[in-house]
C-alpha positions as CSV (number, residue, x, y, z in Angstrom):
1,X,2.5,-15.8,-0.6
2,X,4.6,-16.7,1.2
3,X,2.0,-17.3,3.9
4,X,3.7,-19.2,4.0
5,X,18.2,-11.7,1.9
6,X,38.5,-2.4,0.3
7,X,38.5,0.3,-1.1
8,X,40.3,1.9,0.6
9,X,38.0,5.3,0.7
10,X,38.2,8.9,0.6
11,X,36.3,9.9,4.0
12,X,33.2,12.2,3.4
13,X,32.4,15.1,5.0
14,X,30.4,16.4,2.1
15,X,28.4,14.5,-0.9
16,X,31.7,13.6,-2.4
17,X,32.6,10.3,-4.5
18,X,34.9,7.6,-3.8
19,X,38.1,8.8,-5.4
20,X,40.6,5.9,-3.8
21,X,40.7,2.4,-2.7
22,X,40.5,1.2,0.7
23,X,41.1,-1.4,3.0
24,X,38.4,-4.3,4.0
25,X,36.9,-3.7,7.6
26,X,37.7,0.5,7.2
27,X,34.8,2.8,7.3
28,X,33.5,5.3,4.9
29,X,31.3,8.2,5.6
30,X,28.6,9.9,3.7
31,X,27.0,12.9,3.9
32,X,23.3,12.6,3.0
33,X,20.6,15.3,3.6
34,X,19.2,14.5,7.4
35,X,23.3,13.8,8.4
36,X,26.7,11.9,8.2
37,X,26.3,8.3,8.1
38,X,29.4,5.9,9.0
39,X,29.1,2.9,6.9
40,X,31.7,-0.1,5.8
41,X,33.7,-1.6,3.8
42,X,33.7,-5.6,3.1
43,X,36.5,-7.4,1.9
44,X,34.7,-7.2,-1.9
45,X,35.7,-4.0,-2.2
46,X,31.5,-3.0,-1.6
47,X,30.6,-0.2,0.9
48,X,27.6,-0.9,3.1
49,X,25.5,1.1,5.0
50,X,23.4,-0.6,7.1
51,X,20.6,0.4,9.1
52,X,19.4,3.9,7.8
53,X,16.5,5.6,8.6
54,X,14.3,6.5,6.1
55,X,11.5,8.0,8.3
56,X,10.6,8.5,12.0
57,X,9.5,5.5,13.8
58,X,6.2,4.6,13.4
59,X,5.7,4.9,17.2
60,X,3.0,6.0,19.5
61,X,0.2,8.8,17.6
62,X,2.3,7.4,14.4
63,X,1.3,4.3,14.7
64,X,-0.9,3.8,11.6
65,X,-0.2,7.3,10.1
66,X,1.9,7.6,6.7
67,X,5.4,7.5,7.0
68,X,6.9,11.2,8.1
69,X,10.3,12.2,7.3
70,X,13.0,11.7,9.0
71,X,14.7,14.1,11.7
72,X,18.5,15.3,11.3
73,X,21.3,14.0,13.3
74,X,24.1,15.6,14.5
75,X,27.7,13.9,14.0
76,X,28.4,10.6,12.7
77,X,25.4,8.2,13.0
78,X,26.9,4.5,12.5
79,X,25.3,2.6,9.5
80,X,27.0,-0.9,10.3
81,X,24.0,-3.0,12.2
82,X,21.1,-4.0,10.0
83,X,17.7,-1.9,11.9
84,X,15.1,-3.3,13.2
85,X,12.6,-6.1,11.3
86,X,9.3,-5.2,11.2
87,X,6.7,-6.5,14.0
88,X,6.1,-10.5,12.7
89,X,5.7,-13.8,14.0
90,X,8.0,-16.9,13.1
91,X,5.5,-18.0,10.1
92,X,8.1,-19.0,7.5
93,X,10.5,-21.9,7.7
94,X,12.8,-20.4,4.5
95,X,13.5,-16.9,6.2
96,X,16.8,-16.4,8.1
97,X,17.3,-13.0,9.3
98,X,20.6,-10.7,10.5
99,X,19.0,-8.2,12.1
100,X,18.8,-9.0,15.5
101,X,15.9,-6.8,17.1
102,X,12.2,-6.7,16.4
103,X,10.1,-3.3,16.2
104,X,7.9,-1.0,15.4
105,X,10.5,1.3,15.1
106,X,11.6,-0.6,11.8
107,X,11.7,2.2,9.0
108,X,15.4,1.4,8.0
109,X,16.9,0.4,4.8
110,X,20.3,-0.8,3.9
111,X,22.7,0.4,0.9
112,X,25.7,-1.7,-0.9
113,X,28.0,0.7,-3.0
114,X,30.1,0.0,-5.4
115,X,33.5,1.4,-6.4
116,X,33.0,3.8,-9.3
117,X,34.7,6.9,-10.9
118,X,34.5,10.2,-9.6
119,X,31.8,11.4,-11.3
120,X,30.0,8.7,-12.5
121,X,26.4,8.2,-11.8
122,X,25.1,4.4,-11.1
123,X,22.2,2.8,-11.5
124,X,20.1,1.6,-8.9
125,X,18.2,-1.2,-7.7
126,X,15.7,-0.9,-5.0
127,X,14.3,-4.3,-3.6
128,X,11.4,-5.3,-1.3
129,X,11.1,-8.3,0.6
130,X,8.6,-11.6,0.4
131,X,6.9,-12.4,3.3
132,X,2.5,-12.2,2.0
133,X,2.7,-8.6,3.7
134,X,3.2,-9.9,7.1
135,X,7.1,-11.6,7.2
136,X,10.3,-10.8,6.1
137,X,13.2,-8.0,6.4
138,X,15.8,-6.2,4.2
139,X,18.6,-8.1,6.1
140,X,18.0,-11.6,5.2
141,X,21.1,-12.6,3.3
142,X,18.9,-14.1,0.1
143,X,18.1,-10.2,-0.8
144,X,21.9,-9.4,-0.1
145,X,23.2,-6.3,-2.5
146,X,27.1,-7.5,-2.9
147,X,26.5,-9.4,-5.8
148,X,24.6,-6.3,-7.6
149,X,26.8,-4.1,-6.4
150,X,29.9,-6.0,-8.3
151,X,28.0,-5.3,-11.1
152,X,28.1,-1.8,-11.0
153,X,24.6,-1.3,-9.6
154,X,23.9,0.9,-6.5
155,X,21.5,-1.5,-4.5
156,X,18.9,-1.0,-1.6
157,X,16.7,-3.2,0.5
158,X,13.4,-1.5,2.2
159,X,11.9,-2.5,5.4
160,X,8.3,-1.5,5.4
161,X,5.6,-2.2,8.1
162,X,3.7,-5.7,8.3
163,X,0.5,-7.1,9.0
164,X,-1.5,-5.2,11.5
165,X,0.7,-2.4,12.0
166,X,1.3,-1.7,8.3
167,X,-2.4,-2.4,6.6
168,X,-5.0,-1.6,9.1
169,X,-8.3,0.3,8.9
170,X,-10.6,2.4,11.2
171,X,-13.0,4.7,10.9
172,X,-11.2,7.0,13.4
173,X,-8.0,6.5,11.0
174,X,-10.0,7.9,8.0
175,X,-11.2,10.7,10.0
176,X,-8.0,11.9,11.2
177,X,-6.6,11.7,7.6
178,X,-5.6,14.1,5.2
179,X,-6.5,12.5,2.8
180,X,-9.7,10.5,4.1
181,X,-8.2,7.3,4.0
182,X,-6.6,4.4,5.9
183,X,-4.6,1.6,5.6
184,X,-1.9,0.7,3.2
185,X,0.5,2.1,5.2
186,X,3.8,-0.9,4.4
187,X,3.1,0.7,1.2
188,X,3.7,3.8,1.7
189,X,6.7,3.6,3.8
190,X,7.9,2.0,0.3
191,X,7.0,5.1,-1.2
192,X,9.0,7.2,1.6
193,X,12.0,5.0,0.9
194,X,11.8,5.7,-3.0
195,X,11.4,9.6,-2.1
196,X,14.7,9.3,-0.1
197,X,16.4,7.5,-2.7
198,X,15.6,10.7,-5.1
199,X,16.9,13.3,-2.6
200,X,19.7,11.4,-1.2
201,X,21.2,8.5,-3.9
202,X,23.7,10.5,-5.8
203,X,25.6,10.7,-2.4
204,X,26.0,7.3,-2.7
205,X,27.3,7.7,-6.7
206,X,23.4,6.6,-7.6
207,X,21.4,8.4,-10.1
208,X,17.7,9.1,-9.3
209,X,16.8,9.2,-12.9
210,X,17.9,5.3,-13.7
211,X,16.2,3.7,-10.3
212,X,14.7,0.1,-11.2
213,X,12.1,-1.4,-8.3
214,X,11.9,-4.9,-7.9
215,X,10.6,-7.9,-5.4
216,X,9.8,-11.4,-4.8
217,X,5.9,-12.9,-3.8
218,X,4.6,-9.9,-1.7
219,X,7.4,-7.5,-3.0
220,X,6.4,-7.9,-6.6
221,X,3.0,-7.2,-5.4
222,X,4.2,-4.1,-3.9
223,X,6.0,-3.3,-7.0
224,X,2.9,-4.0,-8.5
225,X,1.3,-1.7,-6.0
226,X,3.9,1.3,-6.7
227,X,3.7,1.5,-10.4
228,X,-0.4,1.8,-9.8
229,X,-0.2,4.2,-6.7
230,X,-0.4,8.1,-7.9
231,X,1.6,8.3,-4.9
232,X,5.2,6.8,-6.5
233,X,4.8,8.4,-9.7
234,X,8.1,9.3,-11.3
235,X,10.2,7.9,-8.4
236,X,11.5,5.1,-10.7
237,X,12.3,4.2,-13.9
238,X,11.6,0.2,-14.4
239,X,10.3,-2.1,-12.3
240,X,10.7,-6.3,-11.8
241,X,8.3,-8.6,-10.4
242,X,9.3,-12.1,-9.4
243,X,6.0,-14.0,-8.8
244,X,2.9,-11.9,-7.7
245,X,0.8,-8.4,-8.4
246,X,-1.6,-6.8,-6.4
247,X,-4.7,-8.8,-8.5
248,X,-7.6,-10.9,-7.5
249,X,-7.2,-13.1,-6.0
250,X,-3.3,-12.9,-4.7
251,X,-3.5,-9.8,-2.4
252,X,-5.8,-7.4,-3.9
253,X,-7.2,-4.7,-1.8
254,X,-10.7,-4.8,-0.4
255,X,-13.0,-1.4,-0.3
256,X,-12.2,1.3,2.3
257,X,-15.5,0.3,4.0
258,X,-14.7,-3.2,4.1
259,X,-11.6,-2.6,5.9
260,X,-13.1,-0.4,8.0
261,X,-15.7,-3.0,9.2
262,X,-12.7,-5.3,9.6
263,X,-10.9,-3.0,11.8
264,X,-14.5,-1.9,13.9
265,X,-15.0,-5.4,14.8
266,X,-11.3,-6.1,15.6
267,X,-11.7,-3.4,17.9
268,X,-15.1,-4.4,19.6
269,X,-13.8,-8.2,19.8
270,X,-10.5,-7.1,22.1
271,X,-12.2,-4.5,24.2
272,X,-10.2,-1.4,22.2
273,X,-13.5,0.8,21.8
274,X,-11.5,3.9,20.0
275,X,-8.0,4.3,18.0
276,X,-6.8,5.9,21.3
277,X,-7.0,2.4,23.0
278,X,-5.8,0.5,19.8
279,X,-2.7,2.5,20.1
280,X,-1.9,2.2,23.5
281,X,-2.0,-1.8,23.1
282,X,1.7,-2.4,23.4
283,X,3.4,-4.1,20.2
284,X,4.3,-7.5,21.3
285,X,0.9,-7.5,22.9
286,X,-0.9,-5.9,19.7
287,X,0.8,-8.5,17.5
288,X,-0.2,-11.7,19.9
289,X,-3.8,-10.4,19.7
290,X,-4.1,-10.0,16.0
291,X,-3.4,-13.6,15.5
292,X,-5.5,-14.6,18.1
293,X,-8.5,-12.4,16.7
294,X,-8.2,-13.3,12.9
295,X,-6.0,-10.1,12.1
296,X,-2.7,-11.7,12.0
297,X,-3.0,-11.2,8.1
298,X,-2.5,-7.9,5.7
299,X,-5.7,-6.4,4.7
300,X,-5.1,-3.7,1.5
301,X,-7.6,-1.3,0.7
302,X,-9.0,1.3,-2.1
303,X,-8.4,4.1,0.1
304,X,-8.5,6.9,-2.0
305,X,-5.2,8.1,-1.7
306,X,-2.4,5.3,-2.2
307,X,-4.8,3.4,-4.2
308,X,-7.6,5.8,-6.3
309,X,-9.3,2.5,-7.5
310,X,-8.5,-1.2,-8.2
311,X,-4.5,-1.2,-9.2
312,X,-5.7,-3.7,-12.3
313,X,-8.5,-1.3,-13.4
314,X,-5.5,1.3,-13.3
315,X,-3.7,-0.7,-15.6
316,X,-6.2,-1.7,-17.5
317,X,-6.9,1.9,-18.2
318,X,-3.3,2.3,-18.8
319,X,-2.9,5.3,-15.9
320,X,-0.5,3.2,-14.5
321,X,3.5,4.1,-14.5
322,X,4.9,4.1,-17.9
323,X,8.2,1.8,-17.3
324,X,9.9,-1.4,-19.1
325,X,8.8,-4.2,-16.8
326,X,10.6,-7.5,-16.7
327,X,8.2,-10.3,-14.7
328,X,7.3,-14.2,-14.8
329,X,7.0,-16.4,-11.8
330,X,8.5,-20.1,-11.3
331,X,7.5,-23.9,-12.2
332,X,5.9,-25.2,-9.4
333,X,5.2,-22.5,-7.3
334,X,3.2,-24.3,-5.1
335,X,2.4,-28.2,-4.5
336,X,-0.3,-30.5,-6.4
337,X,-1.4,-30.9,-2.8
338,X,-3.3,-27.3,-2.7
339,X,-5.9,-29.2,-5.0
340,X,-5.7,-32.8,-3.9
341,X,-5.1,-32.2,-0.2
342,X,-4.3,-35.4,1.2
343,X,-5.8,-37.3,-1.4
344,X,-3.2,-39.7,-3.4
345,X,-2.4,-37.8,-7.1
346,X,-4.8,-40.2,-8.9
347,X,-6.9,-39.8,-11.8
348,X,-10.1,-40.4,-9.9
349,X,-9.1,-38.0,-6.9
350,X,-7.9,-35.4,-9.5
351,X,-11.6,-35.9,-11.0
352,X,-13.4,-35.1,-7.6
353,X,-11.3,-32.1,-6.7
354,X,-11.5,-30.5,-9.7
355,X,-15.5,-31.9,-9.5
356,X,-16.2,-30.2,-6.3
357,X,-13.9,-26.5,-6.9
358,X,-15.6,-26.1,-10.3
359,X,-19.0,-28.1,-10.2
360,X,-20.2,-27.8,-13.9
361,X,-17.4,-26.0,-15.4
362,X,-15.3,-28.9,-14.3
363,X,-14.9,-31.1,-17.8
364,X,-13.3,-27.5,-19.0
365,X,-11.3,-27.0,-16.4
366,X,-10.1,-30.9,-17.2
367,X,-9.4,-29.8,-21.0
368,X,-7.2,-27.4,-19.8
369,X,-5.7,-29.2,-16.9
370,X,-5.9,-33.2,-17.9
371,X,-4.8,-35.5,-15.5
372,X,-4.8,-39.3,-17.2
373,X,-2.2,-41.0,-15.3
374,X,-0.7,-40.0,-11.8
375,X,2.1,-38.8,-13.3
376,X,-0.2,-36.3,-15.8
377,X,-2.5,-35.7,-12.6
378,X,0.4,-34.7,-10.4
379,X,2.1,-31.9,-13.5
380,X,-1.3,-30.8,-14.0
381,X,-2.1,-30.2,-10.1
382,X,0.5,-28.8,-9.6
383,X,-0.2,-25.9,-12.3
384,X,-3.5,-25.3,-11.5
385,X,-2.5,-24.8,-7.6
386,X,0.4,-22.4,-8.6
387,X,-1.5,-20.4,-11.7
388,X,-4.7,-20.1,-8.8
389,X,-2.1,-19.1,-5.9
390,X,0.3,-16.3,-7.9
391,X,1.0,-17.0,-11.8
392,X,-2.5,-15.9,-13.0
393,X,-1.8,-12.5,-11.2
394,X,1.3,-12.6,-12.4
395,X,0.4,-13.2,-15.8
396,X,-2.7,-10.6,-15.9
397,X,0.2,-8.1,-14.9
398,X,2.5,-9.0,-18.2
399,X,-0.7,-9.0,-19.9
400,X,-2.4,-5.9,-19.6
401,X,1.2,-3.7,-19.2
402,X,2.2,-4.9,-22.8
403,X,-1.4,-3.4,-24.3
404,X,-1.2,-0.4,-22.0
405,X,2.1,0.3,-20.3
406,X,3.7,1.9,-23.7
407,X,7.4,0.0,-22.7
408,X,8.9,-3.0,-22.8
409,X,7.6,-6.2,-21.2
410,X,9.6,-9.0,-20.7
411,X,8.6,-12.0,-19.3
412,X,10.3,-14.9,-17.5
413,X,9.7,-19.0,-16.3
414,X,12.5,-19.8,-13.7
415,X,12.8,-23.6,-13.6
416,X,15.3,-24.7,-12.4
417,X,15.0,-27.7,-10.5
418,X,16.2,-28.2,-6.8
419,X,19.5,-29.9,-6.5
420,X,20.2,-32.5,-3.7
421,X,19.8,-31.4,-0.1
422,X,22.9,-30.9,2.0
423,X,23.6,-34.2,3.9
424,X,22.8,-31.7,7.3
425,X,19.4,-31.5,5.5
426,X,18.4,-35.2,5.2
427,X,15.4,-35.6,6.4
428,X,13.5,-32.6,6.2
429,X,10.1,-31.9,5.0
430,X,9.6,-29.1,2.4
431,X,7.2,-26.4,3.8
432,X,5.4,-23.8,1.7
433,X,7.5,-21.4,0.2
434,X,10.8,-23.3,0.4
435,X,11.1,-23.6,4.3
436,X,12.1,-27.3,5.8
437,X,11.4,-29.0,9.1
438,X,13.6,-31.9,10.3
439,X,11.5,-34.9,10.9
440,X,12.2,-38.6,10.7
441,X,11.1,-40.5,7.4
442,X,9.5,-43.8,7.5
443,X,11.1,-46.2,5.3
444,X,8.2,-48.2,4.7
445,X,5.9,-45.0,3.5
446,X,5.1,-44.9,-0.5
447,X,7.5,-42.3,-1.9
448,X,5.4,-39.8,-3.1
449,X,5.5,-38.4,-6.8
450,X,7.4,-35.0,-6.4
451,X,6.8,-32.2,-9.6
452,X,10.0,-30.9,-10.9
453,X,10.9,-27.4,-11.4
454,X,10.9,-24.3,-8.9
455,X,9.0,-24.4,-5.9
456,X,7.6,-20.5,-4.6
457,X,10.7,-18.4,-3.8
458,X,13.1,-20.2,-4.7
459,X,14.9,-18.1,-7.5
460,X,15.6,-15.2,-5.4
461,X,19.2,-16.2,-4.6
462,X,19.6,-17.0,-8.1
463,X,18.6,-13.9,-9.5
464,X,20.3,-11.4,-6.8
465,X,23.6,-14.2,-7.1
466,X,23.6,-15.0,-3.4
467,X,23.7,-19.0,-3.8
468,X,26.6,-19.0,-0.9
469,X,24.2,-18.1,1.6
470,X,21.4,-20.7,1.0
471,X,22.9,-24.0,3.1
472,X,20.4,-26.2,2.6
473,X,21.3,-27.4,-1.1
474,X,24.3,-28.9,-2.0
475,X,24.0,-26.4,-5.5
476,X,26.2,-27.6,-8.4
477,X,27.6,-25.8,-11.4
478,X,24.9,-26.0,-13.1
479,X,23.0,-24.0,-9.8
480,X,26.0,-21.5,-10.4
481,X,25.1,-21.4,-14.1
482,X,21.7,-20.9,-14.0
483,X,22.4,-18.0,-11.4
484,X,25.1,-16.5,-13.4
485,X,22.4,-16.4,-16.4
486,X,19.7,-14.9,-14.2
487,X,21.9,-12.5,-12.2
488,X,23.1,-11.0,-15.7
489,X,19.5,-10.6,-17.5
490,X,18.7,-8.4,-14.0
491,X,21.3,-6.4,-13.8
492,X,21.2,-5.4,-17.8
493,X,17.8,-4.8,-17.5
494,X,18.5,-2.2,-13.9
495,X,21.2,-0.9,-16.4
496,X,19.4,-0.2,-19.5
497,X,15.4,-1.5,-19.2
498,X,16.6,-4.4,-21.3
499,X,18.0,-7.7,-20.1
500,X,20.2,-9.0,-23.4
501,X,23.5,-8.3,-23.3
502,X,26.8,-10.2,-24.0
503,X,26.8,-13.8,-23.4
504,X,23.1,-14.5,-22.9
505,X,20.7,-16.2,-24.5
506,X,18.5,-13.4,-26.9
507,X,15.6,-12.8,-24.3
508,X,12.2,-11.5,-26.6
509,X,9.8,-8.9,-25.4
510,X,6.1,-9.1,-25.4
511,X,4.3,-7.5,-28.2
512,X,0.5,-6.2,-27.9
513,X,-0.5,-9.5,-29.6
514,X,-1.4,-13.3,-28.1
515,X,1.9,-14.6,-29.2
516,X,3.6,-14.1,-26.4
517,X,7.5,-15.0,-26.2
518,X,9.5,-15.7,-22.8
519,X,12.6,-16.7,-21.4
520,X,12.9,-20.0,-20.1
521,X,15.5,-19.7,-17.1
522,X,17.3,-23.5,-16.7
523,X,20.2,-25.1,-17.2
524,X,19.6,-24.4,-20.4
525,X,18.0,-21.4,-20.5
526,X,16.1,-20.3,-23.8
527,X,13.4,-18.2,-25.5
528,X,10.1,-20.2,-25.7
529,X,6.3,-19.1,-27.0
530,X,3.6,-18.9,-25.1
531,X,1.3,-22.6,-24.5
532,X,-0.8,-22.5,-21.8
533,X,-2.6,-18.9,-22.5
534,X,-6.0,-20.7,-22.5
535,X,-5.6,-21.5,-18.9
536,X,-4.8,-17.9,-17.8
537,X,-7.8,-16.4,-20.5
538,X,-10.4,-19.1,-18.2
539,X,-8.9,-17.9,-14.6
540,X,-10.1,-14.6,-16.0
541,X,-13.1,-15.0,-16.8
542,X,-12.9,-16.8,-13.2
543,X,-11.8,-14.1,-11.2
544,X,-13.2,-11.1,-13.5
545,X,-11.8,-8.3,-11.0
């Protein structure tokens, strides 16, 4: 995934609501149930409250425990600095961050408030990064709340723990559990965050009855994750997925034993004999390690606890959370280069690949990918690479929710092309997941045949309406358009568990049938029926878990 975010104010010494209009750059205070918080006010007219702890930090004999609640302050705690990012190394070239620190001690989220009457009860939006488990943080201005916010919605980002420090397995770990499990810990500091949004939202003019989860890459596979997890149930009432669920073979969790064994011979390789060594290896240290020692990745588990058994057998068996879902993935999520490597996008190249990834089911696998001419060979790379990388888990999600999830299901294709690069831009190289490195083009060089449509990622600042802070596309009107669209079919659908509203194209939900209807998210966006189901029905059979 990503292996490659005034009012002027009545002052709050009690959970009061905003009864006035303030000035841009004045604080506001909130009282919440561990404490007063001091957040502020932009020049929108949205409150923030930056930094606020959720839990303790995961430090010392917590590392690699579940996430325990947080302690109470006394006084006025200042919520105006984004907390900690997670423990993570620089693996993305598209993540920008404005948090300033890294940490164990990163179990903060962030709030944007809106304006509202005295009484009135918003709803909410709680969002989880990208980042394949290991990467990313609630301050990146993509995932910014502002734009939400305007629309009436109380919003939230989540910091969670990464890689190593949040999904990690031992045999000691299991034996000093509760529970008799270990591992998934990122997402169960997700599951802390949603229980402090229930006891603590309506401070902040949110109701806990109408709270929507949603994410990008690995965040819809944690929201994946959370509507299968016994742990979350009834913390939320609808849930979006923007590329990704937690489904062979895009992040699905191994066996507790399997991680186990992973963690044992982690433990043996670097000296660390016992949990007690493990956790006295100091974080920057811990983190160098794991990369060195093939652990720099997230390993998920069937732990018993977060996860009972395989989140897709969950659904399949419809135990999972009963919520209108709205979920699709983008064009081109990743490059025709995944199959073809550094072969040219030829017919006879595209023959071998496929030749030598399917051996005799290969002619099939032609019939429903057919490349005839470079130009076939490089559209029909190009899906094949994305449906194997994240749609097929994506679509097996949509799938199996509209014959068990007893709601809604709504399904989206963002693809919307990139516009022109910023002149500052000219030059770089397009890594995975929308991240660029400068680099010097040679003018003699064949120019390559590029896919249109939406690389991996690359929607988020269309859908949360944050296009300002993306600098490396000159985006147009139609950008702003396509934005406008997307940002409006979200935040009906956090409103009501609908997307269609005024001004918008009439979005279809999924029945229980293999007609499937979707929206198609352009510049001009538009309800389409299902064409490529065939594909998905043979990665199935395929993947089978």
């Amino acid at each position: 995934m990503k292996k490659n975010l005034i009012v002027v104010i009545t002052i709050f010494c009690s959970a009061i609501s905003l009864s006035a209009t303030a000035q841009a750059g004045s604080s506001i205070r909130i009282k919440t149930g561990n404490g007063i918080l001091e957040g502020t006010t932009e020049a929108s007219g949205i409150s923030v409250f930056r930094g606020v702890p959720f839990a303790q930090p995961p430090l010392g004999d917590l590392r690699w425990k579940e996430p325990q609640p947080v302690r109470n302050w006394q006084g006025v705690r200042k919520a105006d600095r984004f907390g900690n990012k997670g423990m993570q190394k620089p693996v993305f070239g598209d993540m920008g961050f404005r948090a300033d620190s890294t940490s164990e001690d990163c179990l903060y989220l962030n709030v944007w408030m809106p304006a509202r009457a005295s009484k009135e009860k918003l709803p909410v939006l709680v969002y989880f990064y990208g980042g394949g488990l290991i990467a990313g943080d609630g301050s990146e201005p993509r995932y910014d709340g502002e734009s939400m916010a305007k629309k009436g919605i109380v919003t939230l980002t989540v910091n969670y723990r990464l890689g190593i420090f949040g999904f990690f397995s031992h045999p000691e770990l299991t034996k000093e559990s509760a529970h008799h499990s270990s591992g998934n810990y990122g997402y169960m500091d997700q599951t802390a965050a949603l229980k402090w949004v229930q006891q603590n939202i309506s401070a902040f003019g949110g109701d806990p009855n109408r709270v929507t989860i949603a994410g990008e890459s690995a965040g819809s596979i944690s929201v994946f994750a959370q509507m299968a997890s016994p742990l979350a149930k009834g913390l939320f009432a609808g849930a979006i997925g923007e590329s990704g669920a937690a489904i062979y073979p895009t992040l699905a969790p191994v066996t507790l034993a399997e991680g186990e064994s992973k963690g044992i011979a982690f433990g043996a390789k670097i000296g660390a004999a016992s949990l007690a060594e493990l956790r006295k290896i100091p974080a920057t240290q811990l983190i160098d390690i794991a990369y060195k020692n093939n652990m720099g990745g997230a390993t998920t588990t069937v732990d018993g606890y977060f996860f009972p058994q395989l989140p897709v057998k969950t659904f399949a068996e419809g135990k999972q959370a009963k919520v209108p879902i709205l979920v699709g993935w983008n064009s081109a999520e990743v490059s025709y280069q995944s199959i073809l490597k550094t072969a040219a996008p030829t017919p006879d190249n595209y023959k071998k690949a496929i030749g030598e990834l399917y051996k005799e089911k290969s002619e099939e696998v032609l019939q429903l990918y057919p490349g005839t001419t470079d130009e076939q060979v490089v559209e029909s790379a190009t899906a094949l690479s994305s449906d194997r990388f994240i749609v097929y888990s994506t679509w097996k999600w949509a799938d199996l929710h509209s014959h068990t999830g007893q709601k809604a299901v709504y399904r989206y294709l963002f693809s919307k092309s990139k516009p022109p690069m910023n002149e500052s831009m000219k030059g770089a190289v397009p890594g995975l997941a929308g991240g660029f490195t400068k680099g010097k083009e040679d003018p003699d060089a064949k120019k390559p045949i590029v896919p249109t449509g939406a690389p991996h990622a690359f929607e988020i600042e269309y859908a949360m309406g944050n296009l300002r802070y993306n600098k490396v596309y000159a985006f147009t009107a139609d950008d702003q358009k396509v934005s406008d669209t997307m940002l409006g079919y979200f935040s009906n659908f956090v409103k009501t568990g609908n997307p269609n509203g005024s001004g918008l194209p009439e979005w279809p939900e999924i029945k229980a049938n293999n007609q499937v209807n979707y929206i198609n998210l352009d510049v001009n966006t538009k309800a389409e029926t299902e064409k490529h189901r065939a594909r998905y029905l043979f990665l199935d059979k395929e993947y089978g878990k």
